[in-house]
C-alpha positions in Angstrom: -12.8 -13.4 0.9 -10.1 -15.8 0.0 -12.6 -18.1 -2.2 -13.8 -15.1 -4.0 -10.0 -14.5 -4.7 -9.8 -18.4 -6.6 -12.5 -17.9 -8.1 -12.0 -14.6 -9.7 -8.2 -16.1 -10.6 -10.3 -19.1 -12.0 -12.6 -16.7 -14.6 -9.1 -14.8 -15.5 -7.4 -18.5 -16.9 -10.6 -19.1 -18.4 -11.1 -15.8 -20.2 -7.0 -15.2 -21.2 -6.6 -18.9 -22.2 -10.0 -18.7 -24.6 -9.0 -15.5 -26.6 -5.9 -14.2 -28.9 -4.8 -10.7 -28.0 -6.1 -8.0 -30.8 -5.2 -4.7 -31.3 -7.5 -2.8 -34.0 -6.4 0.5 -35.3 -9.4 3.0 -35.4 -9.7 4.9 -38.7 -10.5 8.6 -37.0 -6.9 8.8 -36.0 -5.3 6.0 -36.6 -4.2 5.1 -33.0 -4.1 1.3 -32.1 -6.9 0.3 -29.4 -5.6 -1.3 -26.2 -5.2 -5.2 -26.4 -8.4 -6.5 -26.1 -7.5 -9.6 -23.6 -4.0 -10.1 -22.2 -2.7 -12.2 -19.7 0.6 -12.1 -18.0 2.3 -14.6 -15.8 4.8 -13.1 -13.8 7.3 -14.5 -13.1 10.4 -13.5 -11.0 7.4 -11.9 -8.7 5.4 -15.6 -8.9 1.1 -14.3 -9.8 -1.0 -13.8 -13.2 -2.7 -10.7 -14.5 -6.0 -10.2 -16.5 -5.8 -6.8 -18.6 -9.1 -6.4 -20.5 -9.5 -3.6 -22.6 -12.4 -1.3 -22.4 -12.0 1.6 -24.8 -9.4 3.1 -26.8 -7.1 4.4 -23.6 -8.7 2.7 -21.1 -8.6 -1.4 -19.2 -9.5 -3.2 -16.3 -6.8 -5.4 -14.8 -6.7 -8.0 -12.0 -4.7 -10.1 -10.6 -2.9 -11.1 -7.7 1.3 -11.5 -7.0 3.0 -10.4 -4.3 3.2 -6.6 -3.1 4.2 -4.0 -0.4 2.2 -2.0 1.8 4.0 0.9 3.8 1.5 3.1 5.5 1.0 5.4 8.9 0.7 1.8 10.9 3.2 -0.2 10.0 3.9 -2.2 6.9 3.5 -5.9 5.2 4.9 -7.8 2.7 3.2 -10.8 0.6 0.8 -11.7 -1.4 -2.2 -9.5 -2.7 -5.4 -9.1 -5.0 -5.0 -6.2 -6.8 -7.8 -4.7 -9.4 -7.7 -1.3 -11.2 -9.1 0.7 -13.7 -6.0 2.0 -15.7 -6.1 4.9 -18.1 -3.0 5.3 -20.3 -2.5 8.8 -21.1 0.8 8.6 -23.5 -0.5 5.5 -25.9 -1.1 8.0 -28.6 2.5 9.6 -28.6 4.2 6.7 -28.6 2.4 5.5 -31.4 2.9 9.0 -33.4 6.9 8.6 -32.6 6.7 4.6 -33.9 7.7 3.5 -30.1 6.2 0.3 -29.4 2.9 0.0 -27.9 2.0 -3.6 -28.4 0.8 -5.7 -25.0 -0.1 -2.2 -24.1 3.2 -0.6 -23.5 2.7 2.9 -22.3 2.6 4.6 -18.9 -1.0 4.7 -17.2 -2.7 6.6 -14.2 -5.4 4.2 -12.2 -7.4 4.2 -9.4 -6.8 0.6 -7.3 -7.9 -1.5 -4.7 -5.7 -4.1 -3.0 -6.3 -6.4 -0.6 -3.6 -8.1 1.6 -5.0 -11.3 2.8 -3.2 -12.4 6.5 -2.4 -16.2 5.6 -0.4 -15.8 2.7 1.9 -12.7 4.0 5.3 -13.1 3.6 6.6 -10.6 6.5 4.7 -8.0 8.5 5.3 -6.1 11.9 0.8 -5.7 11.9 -0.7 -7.2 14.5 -3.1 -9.7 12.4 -6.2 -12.0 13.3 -6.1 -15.3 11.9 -8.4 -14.2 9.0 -7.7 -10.9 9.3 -6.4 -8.4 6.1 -5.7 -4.4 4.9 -7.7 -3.0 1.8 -5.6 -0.1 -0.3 -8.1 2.5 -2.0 -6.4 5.3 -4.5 -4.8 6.2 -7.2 -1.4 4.9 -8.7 1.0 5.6 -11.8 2.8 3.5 -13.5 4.4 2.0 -16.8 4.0 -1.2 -18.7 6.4 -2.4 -21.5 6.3 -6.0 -23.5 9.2 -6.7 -26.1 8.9 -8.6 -29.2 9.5 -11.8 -27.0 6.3 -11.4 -24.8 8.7 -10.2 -21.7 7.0 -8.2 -20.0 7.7 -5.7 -17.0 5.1 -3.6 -15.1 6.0 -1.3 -12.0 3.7 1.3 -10.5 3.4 3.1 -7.3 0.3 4.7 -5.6 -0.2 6.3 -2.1 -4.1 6.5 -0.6 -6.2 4.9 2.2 -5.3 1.6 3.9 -8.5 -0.1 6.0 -8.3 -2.7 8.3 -10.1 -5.9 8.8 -8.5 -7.9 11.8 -5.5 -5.7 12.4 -4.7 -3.8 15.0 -1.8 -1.8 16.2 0.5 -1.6 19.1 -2.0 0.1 20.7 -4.6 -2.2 20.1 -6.7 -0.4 17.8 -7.5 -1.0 14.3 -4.6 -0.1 12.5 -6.0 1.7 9.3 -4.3 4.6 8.0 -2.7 6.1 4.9 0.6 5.5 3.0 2.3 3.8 -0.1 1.9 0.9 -2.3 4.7 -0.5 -4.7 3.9 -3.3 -7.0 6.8 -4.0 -9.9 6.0 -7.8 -12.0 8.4 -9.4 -14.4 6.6 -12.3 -16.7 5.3 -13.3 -20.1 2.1 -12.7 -22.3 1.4 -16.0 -23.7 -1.9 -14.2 -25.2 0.0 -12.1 -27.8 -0.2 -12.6 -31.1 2.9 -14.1 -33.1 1.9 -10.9 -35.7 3.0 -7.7 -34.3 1.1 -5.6 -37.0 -2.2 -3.7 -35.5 -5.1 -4.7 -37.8 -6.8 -2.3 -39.4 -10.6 -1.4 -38.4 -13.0 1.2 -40.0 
């Protein structure tokens, strides 16, 4: 599972190193599409994001940076492959009130799947085997912001499933369960483009 992780993370670089950013504006109402690529490399929380966009409101992102888990069996804290399918639901008005919505800066509902992989936790009180890991299904919400400088901060939280692979629980059982996820990165989009003005498509 880990080598599926590289090479997932290798396609992203290849992909988000390969293409600009572009954000069209769509002449039947004159809302800017999603960027089409972007990558982030966060930064304070050390990872890399792949945001590719789908339709108008609508992107698949993966990535992997560190994460929590907090759920019915206990909790970890480390590192995590995260993939979603995000749907931003205020793009529109922010664009109507002249907020900014470059690098996709809006606040966005998803559904998510995370995996927390045992070797590179940071802290834990699960009982893990050696190549053991926890899987998060469900929805999150969130928000996503990038400034004129390519800074960019996302933070979302999400509360579903959690099921176990190699963990157990103090009562030696599988320790699957529900409770929360929290993921918040701080980093740069070196795929923006240096023009902030959407480009206009008919």
């Amino acid at each position: 599972m880990i080598k599926q992780t590289y090479w997932v993370l290798g396609i992203v670089l290849l992909f988000g190193f390969s293409a600009k950013a572009q954000q069209f504006v769509e002449s039947w109402d004159n809302t800017p599409n999603l960027e089409r690529h972007q990558l982030t490399l966060n930064l304070i929380n050390p990872g890399i994001r792949y945001e590719l966009g789908l339709i108008k409101n609508v992107s698949l992102s993966s990535g992997i940076n560190s994460a929590l888990a907090y759920y019915s069996e206990g909790y970890t804290f480390g590192f995590a492959w995260h993939t979603q399918i995000r749907y931003y639901h205020n793009f529109k008005k922010r664009y109507d009130l002249e907020k900014n919505v470059m690098g996709n800066s809006a606040n966005f509902v998803s559904f998510a799947r995370t995996v927390f992989f045992q070797p590179i936790q940071i802290t834990t009180d699960l009982d893990f085997d050696k190549n053991g890991s926890i899987t998060f299904y469900g929805p999150t919400y969130g928000f996503q912001r990038t400034n004129s400088k390519n800074l960019n901060i996302t933070a979302e939280l999400g509360y579903g499933w959690y099921d176990a692979y190699g963990v157990f629980n103090s009562a030696n059982e599988y320790a699957s369960g529900h409770g929360f996820l929290l993921n918040i990165t701080i980093g740069w989009v070196p795929t923006n483009r240096k023009s902030r003005k959407p480009i206009k498509f008919n």
